[in-house]
N, C-alpha and C positions, 0 to 999 in steps of 0.2 A: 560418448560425451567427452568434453574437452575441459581439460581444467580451467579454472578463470585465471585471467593476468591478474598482475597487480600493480600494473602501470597506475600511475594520476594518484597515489595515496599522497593527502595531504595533511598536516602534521595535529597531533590531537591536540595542541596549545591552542591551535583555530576555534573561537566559540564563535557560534552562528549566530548574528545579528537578531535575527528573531526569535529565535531561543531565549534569549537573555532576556528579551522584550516584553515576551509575557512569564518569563519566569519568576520578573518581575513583579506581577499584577497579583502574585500569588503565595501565600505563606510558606515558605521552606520544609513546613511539616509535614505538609502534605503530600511530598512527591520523595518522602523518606519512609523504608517499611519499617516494622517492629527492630527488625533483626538484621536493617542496613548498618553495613560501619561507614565510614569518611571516606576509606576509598572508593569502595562498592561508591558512594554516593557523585567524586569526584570521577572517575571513570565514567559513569552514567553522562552528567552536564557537562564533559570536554568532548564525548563523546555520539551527543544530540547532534542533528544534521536537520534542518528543513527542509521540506519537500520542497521547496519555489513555490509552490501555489498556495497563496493567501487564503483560499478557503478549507484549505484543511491543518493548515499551521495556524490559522487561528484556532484550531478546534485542539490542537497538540499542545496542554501549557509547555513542552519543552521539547517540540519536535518532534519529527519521525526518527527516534535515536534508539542506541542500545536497551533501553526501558521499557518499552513499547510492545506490543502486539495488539493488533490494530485488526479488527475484524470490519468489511464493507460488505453491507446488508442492504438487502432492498430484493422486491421485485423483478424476474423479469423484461429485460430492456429500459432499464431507468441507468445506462451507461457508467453501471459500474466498474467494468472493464476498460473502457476508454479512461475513465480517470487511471485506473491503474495502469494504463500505460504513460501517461502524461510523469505518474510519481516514476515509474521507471525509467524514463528519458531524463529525467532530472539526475537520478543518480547517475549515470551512465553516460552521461554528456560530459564532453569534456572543459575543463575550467574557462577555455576562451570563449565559450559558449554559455559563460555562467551556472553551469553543473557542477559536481561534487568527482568524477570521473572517476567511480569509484565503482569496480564488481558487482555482479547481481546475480541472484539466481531466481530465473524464472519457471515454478512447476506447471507444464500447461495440463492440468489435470482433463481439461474440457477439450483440449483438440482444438483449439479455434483461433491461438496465438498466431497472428503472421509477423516476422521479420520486417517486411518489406510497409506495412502499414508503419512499425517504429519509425525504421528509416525515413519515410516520408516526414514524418511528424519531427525529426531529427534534421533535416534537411530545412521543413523550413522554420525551424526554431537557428539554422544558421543564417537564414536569409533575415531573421528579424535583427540578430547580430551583426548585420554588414558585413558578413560575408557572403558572397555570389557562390551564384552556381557553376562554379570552377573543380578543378582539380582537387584545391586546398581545403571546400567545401566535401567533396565524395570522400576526402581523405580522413576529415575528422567524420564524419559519420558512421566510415568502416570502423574509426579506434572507437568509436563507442559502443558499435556491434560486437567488438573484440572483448568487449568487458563483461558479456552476457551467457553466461550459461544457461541451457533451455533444457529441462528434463520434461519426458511424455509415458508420465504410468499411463497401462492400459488398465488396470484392474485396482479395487482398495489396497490388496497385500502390496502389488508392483507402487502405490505411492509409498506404503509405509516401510517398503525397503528402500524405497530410492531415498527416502529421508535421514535413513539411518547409515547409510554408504556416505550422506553427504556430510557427516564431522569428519569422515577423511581428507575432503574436499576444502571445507573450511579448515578444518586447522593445516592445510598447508597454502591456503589463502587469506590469512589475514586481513586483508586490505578490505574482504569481502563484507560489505555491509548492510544489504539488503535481502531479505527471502522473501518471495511475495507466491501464493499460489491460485490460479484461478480456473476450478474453482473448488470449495469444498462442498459442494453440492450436486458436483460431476454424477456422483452412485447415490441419490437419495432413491428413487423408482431403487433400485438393487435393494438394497437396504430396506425398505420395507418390505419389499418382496421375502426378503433373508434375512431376518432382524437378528437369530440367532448367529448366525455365521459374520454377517456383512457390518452389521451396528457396532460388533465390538471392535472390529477391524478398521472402522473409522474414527471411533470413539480413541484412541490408540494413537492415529493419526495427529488428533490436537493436540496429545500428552509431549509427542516428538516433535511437534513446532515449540513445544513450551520450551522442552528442553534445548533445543537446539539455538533457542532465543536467549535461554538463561546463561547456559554451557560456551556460547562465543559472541557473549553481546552484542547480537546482531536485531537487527530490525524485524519483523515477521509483518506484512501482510495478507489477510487472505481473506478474501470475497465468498460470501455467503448467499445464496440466492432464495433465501426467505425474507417475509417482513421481519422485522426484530422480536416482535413478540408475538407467541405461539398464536396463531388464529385470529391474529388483527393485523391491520397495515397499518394501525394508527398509532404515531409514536407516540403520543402520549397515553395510550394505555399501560394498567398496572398488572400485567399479568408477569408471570417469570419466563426468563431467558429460556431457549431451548437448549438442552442439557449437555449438547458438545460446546458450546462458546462458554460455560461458565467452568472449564477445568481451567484455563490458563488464569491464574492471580496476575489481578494490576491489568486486566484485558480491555482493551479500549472500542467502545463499537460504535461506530460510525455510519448510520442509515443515508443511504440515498432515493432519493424520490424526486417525480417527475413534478417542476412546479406548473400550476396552476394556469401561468400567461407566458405568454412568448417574449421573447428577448425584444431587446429594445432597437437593437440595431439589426437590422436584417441584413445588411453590406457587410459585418463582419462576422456573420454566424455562417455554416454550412448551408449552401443552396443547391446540392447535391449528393451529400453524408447520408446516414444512417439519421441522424439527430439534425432537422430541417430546421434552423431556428428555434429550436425548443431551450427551456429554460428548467434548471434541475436544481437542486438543493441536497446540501448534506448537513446530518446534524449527529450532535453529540449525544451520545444513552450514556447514562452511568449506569450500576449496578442495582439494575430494576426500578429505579427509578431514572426522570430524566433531569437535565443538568441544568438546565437554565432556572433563573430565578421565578418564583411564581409559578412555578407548571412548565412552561414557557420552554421549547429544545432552541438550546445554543444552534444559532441554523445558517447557514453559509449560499451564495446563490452562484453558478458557476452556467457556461454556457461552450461550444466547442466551435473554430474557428475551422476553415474548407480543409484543410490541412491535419481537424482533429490535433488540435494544440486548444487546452485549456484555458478561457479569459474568467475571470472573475472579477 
C-alpha cells in the first residue's frame, strides 16, 4: 500500500458555507461535550467540511468534519455504497472541480470497491464543470486517484491490524481527512458462526475507528448492512441499537432505504446502472430514538445519474 499525498490541503481559516448554515439553525450547546474546552470546540468548526451533497449535509448540523462518525445503515442494495462513493469523490476531487482535494482512506472490507467506477463518476463530475474530455480532464481525475489509499483485510484480525498500522499513516498525512469502511458487515455470517472468537474481533474493530477519529480528527464513515434497529426495517421503531454502533460517543447514523416511487425524471436518472430510476432516501436516527419532530425521521430524497453521480 502506498502512502497518501498531501497535495490540495487547504487552509483550516476555510469555514464551509454550509456548515455555518445550519450550525446556525442550531444551539451552540449542543454540538459541545461535558468535557470539550474552546479549542477541542474551534478545531472541530474550522475544521468541518461538507460532503457537496445536500441530502446528507442537511442531515450533518456541522458537516462531514473531524466530530463525526457517521454510520450508513440499511438493507441490502438500497445503494449505500454508491453514495459512499459520491462522498468520496467529493473529498478527493480536486478544488477546480469543486471538491475539498483532500486524502482519503478507503478499507474495502467487502471486496467490491472498483477504481475505475470512481474514475468514471470523477470524469463526469468534470464534464459538468466544463471541462471536456481532454488530456486536462484524465489529468485531474488521475490527481484525485492519487489522493486515495485502498486497504483490502481479508479476515476481522487483518481489518483490526490494518487499522491500527494506519496512525502511522495518518500522522505522517496530515492533510488526510476522511476514513470511510465498506463494509462493516463484511464477517457477520463469520461472526455468528464464531461469536466467541470472531464478535470480539469486530467488536474491537469500532473501538479503533473511535479512536482513530478521536486521536487525528479525522472523519470516519462506515456502512453497515443491517436495518438500524435489531429486527425491524422500520425507522421509526423503538428498539435499541445493535451493540457495535453504540460504542463510539457522538455516533451519527444515517439509514438509507429504497423509496416508495420512482424519480421524477427518467432522462436524468440511470437507464442502464444497477439503480434504474429508482428513488432512495436517507434519514437521520439519534440515539434510539429518531430525530425529527413529532415521531417524524429528518429524511432526504436522493436519485443517481447514468454516470452514478448523486442528484438530489
Amino acid at each position: 500500500s502506498r502512502v497518501i499525498k498531501q497535495g490540495g490541503m487547504t487552509s483550516t481559516s476555510d469555514f464551509d458555507a454550509d456548515a455555518t448554515r445550519y450550525a446556525k439553525s442550531r444551539s451552540v450547546a449542543e454540538f459541545v461535550a461535558p468535557d470539550e474546552t474552546a479549542y477541542d470546540l474551534l478545531q472541530k468548526i474550522q475544521g468541518c467540511r461538507g460532503t457537496g451533497i445536500a441530502c446528507i449535509d442537511a442531515l450533518l448540523p456541522l458537516g462531514l468534519g473531524p466530530g463525526e462518525l457517521v454510520v450508513l445503515r440499511g438493507e441490502p442494495g438500497v445503494a449505500k455504497s454508491a453514495l459512499l462513493r459520491n462522498i468520496v469523490a467529493e473529498y478527493v476531487a480536486p478544488t477546480a472541480l469543486g471538491g475539498h482535494a483532500l486524502p482519503v482512506v478507503f478499507v474495502d472490507a467487502d471486496g467490491t470497491f472498483c477504481p475505475a467506477v470512481l474514475a468514471t463518476l470523477l470524469a463526469s463530475r468534470a464534464d459538468r464543470w466544463g471541462v471536456q474530455a481532454t488530456a486536462g480532464s484524465v489529468a485531474m481525475v488521475d490527481e484525485a486517484l492519487s489522493r486515495l489509499l485502498i486497504l483490502r483485510p481479508e479476515e476481522p484480525i487483518d481489518l483490526l491490524r490494518q487499522l491500527r498500522e494506519l496512525k502511522d499513516v495518518l500522522a505522517d498525512n496530515p492533510a488526510a481527512s476522511l476514513l470511510v469502511v465498506d463494509s462493516m458487515s463484511a464477517w457477520q455470517q463469520l461472526a455468528s458462526a464464531f461469536s466467541r472468537t470472531v464478535a470480539p474481533v469486530l467488536r474491537e474493530t469500532w473501538l479503533a475507528l473511535a479512536r482513530l477519529q478521536r486521536e487525528f480528527c479525522i472523519a470516519v464513515v462506515a456502512v453497515h448492512r443491517e436495518p438500524l434497529f435489531e429486527g425491524s426495517s422500520n425507522v421509526g421503531a423503538r428498539q435499541p441499537f445493535s451493540p457495535e454502533t453504540v460504542l463510539a460517543k457522538n455516533c451519527c447514523h444515517l439509514t438509507v432505504q429504497r423509496a416508495t416511487q420512482a424519480w421524477s425524471s427518467a432522462e436524468a436518472t440511470s437507464d442502464g446502472g444497477t439503480f434504474v430510476r429508482e428513488l432512495f432516501t436517507v434519514s437521520l436516527v439519534g440515539q434510539g430514538e429518531v430525530a425529527g419532530e413529532g415521531g417524524a425521521p429528518i429524511q432526504a430524497a436522493f436519485a443517481f445519474t447514468r454516470a452514478g453521480e448523486l442528484m438530489d
